[in-house]
C-alpha positions as CSV (number, residue, x, y, z in Angstrom):
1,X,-31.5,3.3,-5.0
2,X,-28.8,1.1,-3.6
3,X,-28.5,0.5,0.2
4,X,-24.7,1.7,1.4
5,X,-23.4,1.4,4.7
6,X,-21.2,4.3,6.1
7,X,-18.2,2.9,7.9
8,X,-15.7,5.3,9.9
9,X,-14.4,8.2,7.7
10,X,-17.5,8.5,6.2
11,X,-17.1,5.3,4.1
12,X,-20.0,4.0,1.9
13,X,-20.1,0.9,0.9
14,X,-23.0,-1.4,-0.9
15,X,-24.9,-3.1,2.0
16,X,-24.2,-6.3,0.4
17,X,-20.5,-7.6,0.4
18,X,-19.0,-10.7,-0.6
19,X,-18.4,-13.5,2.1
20,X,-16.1,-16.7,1.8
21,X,-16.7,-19.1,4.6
22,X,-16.2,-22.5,2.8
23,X,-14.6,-21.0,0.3
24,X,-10.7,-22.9,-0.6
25,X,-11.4,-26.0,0.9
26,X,-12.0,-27.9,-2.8
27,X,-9.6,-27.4,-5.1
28,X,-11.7,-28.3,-8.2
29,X,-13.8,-25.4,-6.8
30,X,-11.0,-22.9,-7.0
31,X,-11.3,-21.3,-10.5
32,X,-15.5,-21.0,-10.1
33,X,-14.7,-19.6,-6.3
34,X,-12.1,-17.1,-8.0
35,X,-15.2,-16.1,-10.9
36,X,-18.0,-15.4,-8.4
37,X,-15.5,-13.0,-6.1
38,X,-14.4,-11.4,-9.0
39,X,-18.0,-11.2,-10.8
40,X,-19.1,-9.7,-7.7
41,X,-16.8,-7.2,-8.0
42,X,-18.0,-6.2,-11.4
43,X,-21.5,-5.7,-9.7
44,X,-20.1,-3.3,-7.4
45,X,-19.7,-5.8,-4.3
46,X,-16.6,-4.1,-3.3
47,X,-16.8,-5.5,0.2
48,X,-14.8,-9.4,0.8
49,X,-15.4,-10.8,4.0
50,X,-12.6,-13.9,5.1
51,X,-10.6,-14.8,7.5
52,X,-7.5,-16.9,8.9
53,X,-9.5,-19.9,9.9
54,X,-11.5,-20.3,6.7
55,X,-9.9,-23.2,4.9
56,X,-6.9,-22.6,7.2
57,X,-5.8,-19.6,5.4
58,X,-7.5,-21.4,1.9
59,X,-9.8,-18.6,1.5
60,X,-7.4,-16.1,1.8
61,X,-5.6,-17.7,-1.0
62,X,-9.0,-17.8,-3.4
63,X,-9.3,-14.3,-2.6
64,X,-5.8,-13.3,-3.4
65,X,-6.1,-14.9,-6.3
66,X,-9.4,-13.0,-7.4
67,X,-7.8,-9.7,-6.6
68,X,-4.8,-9.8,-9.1
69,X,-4.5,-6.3,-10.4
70,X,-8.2,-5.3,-8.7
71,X,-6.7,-4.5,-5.1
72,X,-8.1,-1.6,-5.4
73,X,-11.5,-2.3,-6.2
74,X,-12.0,-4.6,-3.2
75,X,-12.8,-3.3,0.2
76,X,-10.5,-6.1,2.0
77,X,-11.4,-7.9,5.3
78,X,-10.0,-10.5,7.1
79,X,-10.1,-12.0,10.5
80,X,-7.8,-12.8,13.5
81,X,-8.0,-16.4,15.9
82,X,-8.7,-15.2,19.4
83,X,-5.7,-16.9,20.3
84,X,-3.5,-15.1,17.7
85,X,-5.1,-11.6,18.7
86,X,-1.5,-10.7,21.4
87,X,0.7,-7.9,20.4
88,X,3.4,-10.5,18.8
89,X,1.1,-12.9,17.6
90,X,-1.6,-10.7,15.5
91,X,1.8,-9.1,13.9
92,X,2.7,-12.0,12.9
93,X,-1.0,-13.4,11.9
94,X,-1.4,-10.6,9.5
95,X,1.8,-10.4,8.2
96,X,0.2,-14.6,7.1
97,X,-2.6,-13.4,5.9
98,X,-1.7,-10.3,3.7
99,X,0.5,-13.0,2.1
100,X,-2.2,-15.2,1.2
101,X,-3.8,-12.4,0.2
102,X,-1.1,-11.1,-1.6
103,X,-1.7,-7.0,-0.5
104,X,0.6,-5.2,1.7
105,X,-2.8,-3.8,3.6
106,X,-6.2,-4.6,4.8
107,X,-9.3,-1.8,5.0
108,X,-10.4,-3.5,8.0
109,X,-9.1,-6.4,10.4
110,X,-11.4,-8.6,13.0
111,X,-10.8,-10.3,15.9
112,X,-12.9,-13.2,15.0
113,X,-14.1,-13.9,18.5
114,X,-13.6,-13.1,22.1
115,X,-10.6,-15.3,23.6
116,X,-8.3,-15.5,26.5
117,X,-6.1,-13.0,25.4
118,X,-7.2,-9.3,27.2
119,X,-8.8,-6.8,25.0
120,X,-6.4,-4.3,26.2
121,X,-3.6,-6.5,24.4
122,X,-5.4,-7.0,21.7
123,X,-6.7,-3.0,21.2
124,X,-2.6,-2.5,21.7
125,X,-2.6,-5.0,18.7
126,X,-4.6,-3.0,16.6
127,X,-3.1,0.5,17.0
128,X,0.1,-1.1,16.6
129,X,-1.1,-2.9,13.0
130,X,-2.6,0.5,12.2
131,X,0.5,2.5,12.5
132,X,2.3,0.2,10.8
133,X,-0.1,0.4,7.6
134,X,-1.0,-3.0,7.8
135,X,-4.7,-2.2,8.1
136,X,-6.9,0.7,8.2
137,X,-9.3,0.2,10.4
138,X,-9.8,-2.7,13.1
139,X,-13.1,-4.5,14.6
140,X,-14.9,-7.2,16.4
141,X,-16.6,-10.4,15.4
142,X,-19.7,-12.0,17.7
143,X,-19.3,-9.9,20.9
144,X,-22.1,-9.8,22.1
145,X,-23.6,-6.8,24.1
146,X,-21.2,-7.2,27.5
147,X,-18.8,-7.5,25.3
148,X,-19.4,-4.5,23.4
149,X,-19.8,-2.1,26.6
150,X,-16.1,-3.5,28.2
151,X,-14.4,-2.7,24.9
152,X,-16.0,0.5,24.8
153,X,-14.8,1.2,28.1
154,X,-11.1,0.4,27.2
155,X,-9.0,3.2,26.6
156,X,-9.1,3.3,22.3
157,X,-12.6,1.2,22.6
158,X,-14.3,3.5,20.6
159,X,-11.7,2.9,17.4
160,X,-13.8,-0.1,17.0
161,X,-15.0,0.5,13.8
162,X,-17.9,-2.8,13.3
163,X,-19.2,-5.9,15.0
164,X,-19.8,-9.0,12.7
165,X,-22.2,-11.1,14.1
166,X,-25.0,-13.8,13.2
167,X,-28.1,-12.1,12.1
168,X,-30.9,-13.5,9.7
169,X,-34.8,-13.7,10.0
170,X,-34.6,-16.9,12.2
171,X,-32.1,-15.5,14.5
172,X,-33.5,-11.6,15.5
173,X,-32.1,-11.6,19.2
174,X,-29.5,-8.4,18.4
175,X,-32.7,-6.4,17.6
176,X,-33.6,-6.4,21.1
177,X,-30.1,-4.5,22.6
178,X,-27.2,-5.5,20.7
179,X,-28.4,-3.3,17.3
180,X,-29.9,-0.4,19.0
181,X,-26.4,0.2,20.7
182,X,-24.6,0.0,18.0
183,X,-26.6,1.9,16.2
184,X,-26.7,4.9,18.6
185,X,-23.1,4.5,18.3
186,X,-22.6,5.2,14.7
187,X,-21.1,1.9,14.2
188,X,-22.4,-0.6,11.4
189,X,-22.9,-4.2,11.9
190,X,-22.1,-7.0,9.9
191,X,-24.5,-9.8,9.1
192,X,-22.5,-13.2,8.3
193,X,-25.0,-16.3,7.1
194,X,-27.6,-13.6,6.2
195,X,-29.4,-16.4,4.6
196,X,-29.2,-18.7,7.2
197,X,-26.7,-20.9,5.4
198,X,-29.4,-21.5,2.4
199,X,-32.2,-22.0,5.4
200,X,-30.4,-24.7,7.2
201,X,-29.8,-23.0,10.2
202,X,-33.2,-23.1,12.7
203,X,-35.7,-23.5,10.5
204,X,-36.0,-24.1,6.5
205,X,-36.6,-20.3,5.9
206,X,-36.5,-21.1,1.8
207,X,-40.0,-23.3,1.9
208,X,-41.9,-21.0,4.2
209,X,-45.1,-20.0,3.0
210,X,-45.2,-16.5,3.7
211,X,-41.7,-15.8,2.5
212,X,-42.5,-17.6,-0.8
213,X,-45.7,-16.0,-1.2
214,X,-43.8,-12.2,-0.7
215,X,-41.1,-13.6,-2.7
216,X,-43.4,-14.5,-6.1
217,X,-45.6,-11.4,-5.3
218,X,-42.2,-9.1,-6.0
219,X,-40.6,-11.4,-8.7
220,X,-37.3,-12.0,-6.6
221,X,-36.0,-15.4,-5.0
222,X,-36.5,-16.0,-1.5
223,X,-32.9,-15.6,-1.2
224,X,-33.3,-11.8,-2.0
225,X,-36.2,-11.2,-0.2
226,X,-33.7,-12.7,3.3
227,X,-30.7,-10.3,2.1
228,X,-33.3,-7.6,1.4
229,X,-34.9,-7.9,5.2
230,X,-31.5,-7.6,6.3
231,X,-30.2,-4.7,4.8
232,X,-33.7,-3.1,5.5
233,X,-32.0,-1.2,8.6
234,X,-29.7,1.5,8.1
235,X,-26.2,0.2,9.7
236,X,-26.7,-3.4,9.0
237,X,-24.4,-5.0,5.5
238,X,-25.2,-8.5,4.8
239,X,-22.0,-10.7,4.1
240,X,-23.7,-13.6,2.5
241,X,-21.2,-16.5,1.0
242,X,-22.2,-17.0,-2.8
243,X,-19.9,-20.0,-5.3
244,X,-20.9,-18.7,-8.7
245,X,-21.5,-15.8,-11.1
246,X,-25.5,-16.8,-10.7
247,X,-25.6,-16.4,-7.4
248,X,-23.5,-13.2,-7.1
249,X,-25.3,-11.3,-9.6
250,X,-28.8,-12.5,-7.0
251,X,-27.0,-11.0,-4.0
252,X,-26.5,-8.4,-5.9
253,X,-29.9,-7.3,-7.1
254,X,-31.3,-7.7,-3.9
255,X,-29.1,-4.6,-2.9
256,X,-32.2,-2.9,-4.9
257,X,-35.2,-4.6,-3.1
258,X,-37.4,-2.4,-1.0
259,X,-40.2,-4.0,1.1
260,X,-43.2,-2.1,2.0
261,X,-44.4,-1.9,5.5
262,X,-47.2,-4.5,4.7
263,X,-44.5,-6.9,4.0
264,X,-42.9,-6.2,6.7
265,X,-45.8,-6.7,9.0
266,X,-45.7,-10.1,7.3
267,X,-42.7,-11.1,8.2
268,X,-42.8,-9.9,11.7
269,X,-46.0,-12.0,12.4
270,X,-44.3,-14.7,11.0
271,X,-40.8,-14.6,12.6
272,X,-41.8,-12.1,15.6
273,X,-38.8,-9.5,16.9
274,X,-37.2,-10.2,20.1
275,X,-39.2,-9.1,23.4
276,X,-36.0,-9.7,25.8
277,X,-32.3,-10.4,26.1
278,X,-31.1,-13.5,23.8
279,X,-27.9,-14.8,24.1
280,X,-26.0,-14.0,20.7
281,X,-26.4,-16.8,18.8
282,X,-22.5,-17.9,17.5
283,X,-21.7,-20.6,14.3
């Protein structure tokens, strides 16, 4: 059975979406970029994951393109600088990037990290986008769990409706407070570089033994097996980046991956789960 993710308003969506960091920064890259997003969509990945900074509005762009005469069939998010996240400013931010994007609205809207603007501004932001019809829902991107408790604890906090943070086997530090709060909260969490940006990031997850061993014993790609430990929570969707048709239609099987609590064991001895408070890793 597929893994969903229940956003606010009872929302499901596949726990694996479609991300696009990188994406529109090389133009002869364009038409394959434009192929996977829109191959994903045939999948069923409804979710698209980019932002203002990626490519400097590029991926936007790549996006837009892909979702000519499919708006509908996409599940649209984008992300605000820190800096641009003022009353004024994220007006005027969005109004950029629905253009790129060419849609008049966006299912959800980040504020792609904590900056020096106050939250309160930025919630004012929000609820000012929202009754405009510019998006539908608004969220957070790597707050970590102090952050988390002082937006809860402004006055329309609990609108939030996600946190998008890092999270992938090398990097388990939410599991120890960030998830569980979260979590009791009703509110999903977004994985971005679920796969560790293709293992570069800590350690060379895609050559480890025990991975690759699990991996061949279930007939998937390591890959999978990473998007498949992800999603293995309920609450968590995996945002993971894929350039081609090949790699889409992976992501997308692994939305179908179950591993047993043997593997699992496996895993844990392997890459143990957090025993204290980590900082929240950022990239």
């Amino acid at each position: 059975m597929t893994r969903t993710v229940i956003f606010s308003e009872d929302c499901p969506l596949p726990a694996i979406g479609q991300g696009t960091w990188y994406m529109g920064e090389d133009a002869m890259q364009r038409r394959t970029e434009v192929a996977a997003l829109q191959h994903g969509l045939d999948l069923g990945l409804r979710v698209i994951d980019t932002a203002e900074m990626y490519a400097d509005g590029g991926a936007e762009e790549v996006v837009g393109e892909a979702l000519q005469g499919r708006r509908e069939q996409a599940w649209l998010v984008s992300k605000v600088y820190p800096w641009n996240a003022s009353a004024t400013d994220a007006t005027e931010a969005c109004e950029r990037s629905l253009r790129r994007l060419k849609t008049d609205y966006l299912d959800l809207y980040l504020l792609h990290w904590r900056g020096n603007v106050p939250l309160e501004e930025t919630l004012r932001a929000m609820t000012l986008l929202q009754q405009a019809g510019k998006i539908r829902r608004w969220g957070v991107s790597n707050f970590d769990t102090e952050d988390m408790n002082e937006l809860l604890a402004e006055e329309g906090g609990e609108a939030c409706a996600t946190n998008q943070v890092l999270y992938h086997l090398a990097s388990r530090g939410i599991e120890f407070d960030l998830l569980p709060a979260c979590r009791q909260r009703n509110m999903p969490v977004m994985a971005y570089s679920p796969l560790a940006q293709a293992g570069r990031l800590r350690r060379d997850l895609m050559n480890h033994p025990v991975l690759n061993q699990i991996a061949s014993r279930k007939a998937i790609t390591v890959a999978q097996l990473l998007l498949a430990w992800v999603i293995r929570k309920e609450g968590v969707m995996a945002i993971p980046k894929a350039g081609s048709r090949q790699h889409v239609a992976e992501n997308a099987a692994a939305l179908d991956v179950i591993l047993t609590s043997e593997e699992q064991a496996l895993i844990n001895q392997a890459f143990p789960p957090p025993e204290r408070k980590f900082p929240l890793d950022v990239i």
